[in-house]
Backbone bond lengths (Angstrom), bond angles and torsions (degrees), N, CA, C in turn:
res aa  C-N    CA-C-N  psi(-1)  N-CA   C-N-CA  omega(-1)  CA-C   N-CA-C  phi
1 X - - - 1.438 - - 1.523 109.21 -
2 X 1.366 122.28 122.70 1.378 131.17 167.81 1.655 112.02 -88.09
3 X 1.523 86.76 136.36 1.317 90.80 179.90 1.625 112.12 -115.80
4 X 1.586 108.06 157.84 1.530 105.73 -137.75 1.949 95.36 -99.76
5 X 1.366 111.53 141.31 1.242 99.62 -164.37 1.564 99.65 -123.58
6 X 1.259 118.57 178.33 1.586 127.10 -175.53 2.054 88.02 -100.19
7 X 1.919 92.35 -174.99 1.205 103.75 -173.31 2.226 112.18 -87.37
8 X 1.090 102.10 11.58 0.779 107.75 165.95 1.993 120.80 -105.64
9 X 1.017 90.23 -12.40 1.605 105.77 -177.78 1.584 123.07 96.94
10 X 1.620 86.42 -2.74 2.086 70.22 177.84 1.517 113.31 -92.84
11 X 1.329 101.71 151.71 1.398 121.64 163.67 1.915 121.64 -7.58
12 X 1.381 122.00 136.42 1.244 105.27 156.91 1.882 120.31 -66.37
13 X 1.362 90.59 -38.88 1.558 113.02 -167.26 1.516 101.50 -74.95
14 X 1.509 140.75 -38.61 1.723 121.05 147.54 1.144 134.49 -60.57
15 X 1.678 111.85 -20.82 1.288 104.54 177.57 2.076 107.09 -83.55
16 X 1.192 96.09 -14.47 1.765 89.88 -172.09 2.042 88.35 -98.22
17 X 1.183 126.20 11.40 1.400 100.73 160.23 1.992 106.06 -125.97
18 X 1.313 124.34 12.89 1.234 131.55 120.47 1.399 127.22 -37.38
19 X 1.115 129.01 -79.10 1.764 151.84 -172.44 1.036 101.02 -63.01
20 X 1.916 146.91 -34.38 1.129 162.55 -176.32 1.927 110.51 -17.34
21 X 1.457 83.87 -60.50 1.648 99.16 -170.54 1.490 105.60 -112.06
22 X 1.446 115.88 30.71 1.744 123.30 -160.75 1.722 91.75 -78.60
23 X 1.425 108.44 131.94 1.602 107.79 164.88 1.305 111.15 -119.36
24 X 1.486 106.56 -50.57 1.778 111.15 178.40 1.615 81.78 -142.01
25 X 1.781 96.34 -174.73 1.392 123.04 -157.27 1.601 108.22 -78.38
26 X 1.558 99.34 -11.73 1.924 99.32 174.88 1.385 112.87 -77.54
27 X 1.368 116.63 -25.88 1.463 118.33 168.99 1.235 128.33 -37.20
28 X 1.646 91.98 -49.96 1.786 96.32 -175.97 1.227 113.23 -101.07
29 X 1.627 119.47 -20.47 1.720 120.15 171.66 1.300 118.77 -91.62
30 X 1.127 118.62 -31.93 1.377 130.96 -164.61 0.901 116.06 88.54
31 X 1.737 139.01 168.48 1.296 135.87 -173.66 1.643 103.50 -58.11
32 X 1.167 128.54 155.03 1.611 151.56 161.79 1.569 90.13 -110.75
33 X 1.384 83.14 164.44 1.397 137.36 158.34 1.858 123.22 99.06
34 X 1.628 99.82 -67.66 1.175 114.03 174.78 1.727 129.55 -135.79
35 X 1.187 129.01 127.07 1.331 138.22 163.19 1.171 119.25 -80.75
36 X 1.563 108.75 158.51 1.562 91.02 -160.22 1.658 96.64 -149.60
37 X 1.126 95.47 158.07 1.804 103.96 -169.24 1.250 97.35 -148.81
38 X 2.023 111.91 168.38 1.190 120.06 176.29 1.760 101.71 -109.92
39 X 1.381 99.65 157.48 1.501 100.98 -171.48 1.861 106.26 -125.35
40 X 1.013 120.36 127.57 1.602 118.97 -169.24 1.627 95.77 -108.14
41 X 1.506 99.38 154.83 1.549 93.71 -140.59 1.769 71.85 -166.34
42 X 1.611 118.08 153.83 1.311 112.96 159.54 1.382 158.07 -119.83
43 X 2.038 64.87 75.92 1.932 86.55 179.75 1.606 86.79 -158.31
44 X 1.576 125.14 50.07 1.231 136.39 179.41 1.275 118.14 103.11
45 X 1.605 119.98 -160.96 1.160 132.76 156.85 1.333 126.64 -113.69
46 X 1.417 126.40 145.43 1.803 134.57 -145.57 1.638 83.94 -137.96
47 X 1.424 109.49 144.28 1.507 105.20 144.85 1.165 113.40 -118.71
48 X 1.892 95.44 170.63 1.575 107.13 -167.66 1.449 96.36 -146.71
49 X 1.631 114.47 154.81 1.261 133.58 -168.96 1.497 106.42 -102.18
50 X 1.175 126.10 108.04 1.713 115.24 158.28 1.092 126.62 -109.57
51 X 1.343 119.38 145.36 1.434 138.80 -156.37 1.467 117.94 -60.27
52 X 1.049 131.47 94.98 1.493 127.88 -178.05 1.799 113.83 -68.43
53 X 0.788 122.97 131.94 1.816 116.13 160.93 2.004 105.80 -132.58
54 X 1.345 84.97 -178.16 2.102 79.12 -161.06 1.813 100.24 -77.74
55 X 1.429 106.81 -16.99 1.433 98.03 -167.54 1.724 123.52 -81.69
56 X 1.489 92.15 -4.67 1.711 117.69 -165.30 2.028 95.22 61.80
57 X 0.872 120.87 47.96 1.674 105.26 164.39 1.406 118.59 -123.05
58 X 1.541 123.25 30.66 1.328 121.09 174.86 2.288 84.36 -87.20
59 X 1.254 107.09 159.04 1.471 113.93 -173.73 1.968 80.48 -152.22
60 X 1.882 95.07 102.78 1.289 83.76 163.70 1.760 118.03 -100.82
61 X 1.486 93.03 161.57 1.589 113.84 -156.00 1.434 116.12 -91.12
62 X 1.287 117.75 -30.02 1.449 103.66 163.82 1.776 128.80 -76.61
63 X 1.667 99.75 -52.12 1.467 75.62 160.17 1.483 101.48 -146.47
64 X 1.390 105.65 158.36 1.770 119.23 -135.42 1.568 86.32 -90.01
65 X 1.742 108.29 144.54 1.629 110.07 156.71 1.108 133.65 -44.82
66 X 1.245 108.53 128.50 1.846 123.87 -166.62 1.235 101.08 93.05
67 X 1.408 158.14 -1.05 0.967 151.04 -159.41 1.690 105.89 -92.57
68 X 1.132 134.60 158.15 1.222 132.43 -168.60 1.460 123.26 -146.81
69 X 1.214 101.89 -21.70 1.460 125.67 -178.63 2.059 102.82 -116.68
70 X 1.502 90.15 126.72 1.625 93.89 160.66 1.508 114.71 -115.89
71 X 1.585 114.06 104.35 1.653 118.86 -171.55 1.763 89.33 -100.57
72 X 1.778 90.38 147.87 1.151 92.14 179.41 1.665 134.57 103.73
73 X 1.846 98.11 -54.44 1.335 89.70 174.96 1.446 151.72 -69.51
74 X 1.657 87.36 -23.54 2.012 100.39 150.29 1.581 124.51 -39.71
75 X 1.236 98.48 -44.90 1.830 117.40 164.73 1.180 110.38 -27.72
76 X 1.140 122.49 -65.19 1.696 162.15 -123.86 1.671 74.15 -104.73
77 X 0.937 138.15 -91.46 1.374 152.86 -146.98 1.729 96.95 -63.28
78 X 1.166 126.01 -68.14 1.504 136.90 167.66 1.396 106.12 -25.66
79 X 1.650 120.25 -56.63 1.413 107.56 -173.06 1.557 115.25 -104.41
80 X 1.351 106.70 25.75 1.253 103.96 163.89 1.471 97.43 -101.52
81 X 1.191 156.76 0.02 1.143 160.94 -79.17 1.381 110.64 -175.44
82 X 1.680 97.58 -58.79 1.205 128.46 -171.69 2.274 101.23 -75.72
83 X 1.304 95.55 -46.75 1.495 98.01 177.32 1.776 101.55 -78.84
84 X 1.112 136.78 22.36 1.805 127.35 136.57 1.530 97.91 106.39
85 X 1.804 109.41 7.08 1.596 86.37 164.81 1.091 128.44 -91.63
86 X 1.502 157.13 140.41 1.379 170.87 178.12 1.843 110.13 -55.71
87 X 1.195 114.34 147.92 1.237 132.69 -162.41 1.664 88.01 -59.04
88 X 1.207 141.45 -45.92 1.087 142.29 171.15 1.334 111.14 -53.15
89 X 1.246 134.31 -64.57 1.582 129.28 171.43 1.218 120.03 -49.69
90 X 1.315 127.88 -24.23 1.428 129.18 -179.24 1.745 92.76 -94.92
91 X 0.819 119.23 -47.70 1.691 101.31 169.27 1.533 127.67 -19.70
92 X 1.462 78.71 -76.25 1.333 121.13 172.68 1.753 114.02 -23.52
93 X 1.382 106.78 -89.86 1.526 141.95 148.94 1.559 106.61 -6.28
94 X 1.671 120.18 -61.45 1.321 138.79 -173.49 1.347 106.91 -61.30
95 X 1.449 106.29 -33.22 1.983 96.69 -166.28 1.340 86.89 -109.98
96 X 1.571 147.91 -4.85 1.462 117.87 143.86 1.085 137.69 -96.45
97 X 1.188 119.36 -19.60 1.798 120.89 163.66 1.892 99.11 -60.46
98 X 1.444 122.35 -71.76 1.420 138.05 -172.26 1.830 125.77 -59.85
99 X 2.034 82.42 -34.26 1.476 80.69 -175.99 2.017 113.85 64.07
100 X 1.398 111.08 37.62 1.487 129.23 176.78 1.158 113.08 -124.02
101 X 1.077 135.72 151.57 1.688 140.84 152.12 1.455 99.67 -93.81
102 X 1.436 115.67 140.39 1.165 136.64 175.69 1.744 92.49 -143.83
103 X 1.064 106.88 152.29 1.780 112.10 -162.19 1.640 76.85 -110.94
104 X 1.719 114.87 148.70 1.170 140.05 175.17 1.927 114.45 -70.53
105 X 1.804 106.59 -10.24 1.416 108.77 175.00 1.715 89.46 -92.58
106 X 1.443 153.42 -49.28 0.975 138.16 178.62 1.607 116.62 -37.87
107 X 1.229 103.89 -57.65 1.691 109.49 -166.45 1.762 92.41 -71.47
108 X 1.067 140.07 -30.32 1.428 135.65 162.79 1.397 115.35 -46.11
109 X 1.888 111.61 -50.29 1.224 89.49 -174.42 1.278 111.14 -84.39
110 X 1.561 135.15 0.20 1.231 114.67 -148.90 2.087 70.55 -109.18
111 X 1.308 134.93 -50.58 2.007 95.71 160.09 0.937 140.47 -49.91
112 X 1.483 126.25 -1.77 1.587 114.76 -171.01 1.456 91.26 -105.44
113 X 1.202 141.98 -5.84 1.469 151.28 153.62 1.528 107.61 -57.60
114 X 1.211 122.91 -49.56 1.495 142.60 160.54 1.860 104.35 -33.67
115 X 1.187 93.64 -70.42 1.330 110.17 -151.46 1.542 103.13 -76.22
116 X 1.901 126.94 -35.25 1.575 115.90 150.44 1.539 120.47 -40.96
117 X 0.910 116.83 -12.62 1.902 120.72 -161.50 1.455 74.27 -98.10
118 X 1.103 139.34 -77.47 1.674 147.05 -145.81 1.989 71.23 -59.26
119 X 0.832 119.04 -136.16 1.038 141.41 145.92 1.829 94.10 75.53
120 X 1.305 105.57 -58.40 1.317 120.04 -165.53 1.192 108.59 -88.82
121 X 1.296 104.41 -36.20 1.673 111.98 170.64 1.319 124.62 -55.57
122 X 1.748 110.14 -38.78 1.633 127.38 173.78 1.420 104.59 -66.11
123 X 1.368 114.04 -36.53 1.611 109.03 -177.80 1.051 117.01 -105.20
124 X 1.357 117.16 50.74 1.822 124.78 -171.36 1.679 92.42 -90.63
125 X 0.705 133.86 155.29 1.551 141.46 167.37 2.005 114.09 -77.69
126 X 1.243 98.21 118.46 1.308 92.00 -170.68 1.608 111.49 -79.60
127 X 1.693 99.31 173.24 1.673 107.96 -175.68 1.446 98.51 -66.50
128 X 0.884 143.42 172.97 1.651 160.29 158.80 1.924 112.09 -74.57
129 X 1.364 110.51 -30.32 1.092 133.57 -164.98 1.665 113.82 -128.59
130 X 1.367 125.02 124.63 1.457 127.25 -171.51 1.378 94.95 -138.85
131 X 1.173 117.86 96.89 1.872 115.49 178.17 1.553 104.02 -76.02
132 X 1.510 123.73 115.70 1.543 142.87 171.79 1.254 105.71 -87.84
133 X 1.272 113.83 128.23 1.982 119.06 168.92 1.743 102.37 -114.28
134 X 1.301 113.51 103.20 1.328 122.50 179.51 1.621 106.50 -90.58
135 X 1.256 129.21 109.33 1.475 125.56 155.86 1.642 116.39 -94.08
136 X 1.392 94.32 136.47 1.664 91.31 172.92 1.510 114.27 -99.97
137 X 1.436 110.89 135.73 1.174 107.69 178.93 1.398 124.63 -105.40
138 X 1.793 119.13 161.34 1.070 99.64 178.29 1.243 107.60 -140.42
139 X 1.422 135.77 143.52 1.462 137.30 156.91 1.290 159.13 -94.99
140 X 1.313 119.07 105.74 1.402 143.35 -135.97 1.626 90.39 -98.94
141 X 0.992 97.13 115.91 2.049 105.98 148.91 1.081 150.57 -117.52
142 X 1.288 99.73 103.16 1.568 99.56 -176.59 1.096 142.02 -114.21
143 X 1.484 138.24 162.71 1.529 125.75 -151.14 1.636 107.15 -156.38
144 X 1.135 127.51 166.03 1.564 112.30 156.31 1.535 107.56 -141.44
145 X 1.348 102.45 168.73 1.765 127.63 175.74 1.755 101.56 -63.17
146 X 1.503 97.36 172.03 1.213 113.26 -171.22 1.469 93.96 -61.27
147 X 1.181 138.76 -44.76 1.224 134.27 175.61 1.465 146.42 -66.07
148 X 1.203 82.02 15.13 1.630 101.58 -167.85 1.361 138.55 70.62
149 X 1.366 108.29 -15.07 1.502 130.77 164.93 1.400 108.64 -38.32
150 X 1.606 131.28 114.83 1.373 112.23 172.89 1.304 126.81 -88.37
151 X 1.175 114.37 159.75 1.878 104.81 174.64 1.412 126.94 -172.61
């Protein structure tokens, strides 16, 4: 007995016990798109979505697979921060240089962490004593004649 096949060659009888329990298209592919992990960072843990494709050759660039820890990127956020742009501009900034979402309460908390340090620093208790070295200066000009004579 031959059994009757499609143009690809498989079976009628695998393809009808494939389709069996078919509801939607994740059944038979499995979920697409994105996997997802948590990322520890120091001001907690955030998650983030990375891009799945079938060949495994997306290589993401900020921080590398298997990676677990993001050092540094508070950094990143602080001195963008620090040069006068607003939790909105650094948003902003993040999903076109990076191509990431970072939510505008993250980059808040990781300045208002910033700004306790300032904070404490302004209210440090000063020395009693500030030794000043004043020099006075003075300015002398001098020049000479066609002859070199100075004066």
């Amino acid at each position: 007995m031959t059994t009757k096949k499609d143009k690809n060659g498989f079976s009628e009888k695998l393809l009808d016990e494939l389709m069996q329990n078919y509801q939607k298209p994740e059944d038979l592919l499995g979920e697409n798109g994105n996997s997802k992990n948590t990322i520890k960072s120091n001001h907690g843990n955030f998650p983030v979505e990375v891009p799945r494709d079938r060949n495994s050759t997306f290589e993401p660039l900020i921080i590398p697979k298997g990676q677990t820890r993001f050092d540094g990127f508070d950094d990143k956020i602080i001195s963008m921060y620090s040069r006068g742009m607003t939790t909105r501009d650094i948003q902003m900034h993040l999903q076109e240089i990076y191509n990431i979402e970072v939510s505008a309460m993250l980059i808040s908390m990781v300045t208002n962490e910033v700004m306790n340090e300032v904070k404490a620093w302004q209210n440090r208790p000063l020395e009693a004593i500030y030794p000043i070295v004043c020099l006075p200066a003075r300015s002398v000009r001098r020049g000479c004649d066609i002859s070199g004579a100075l004066f």
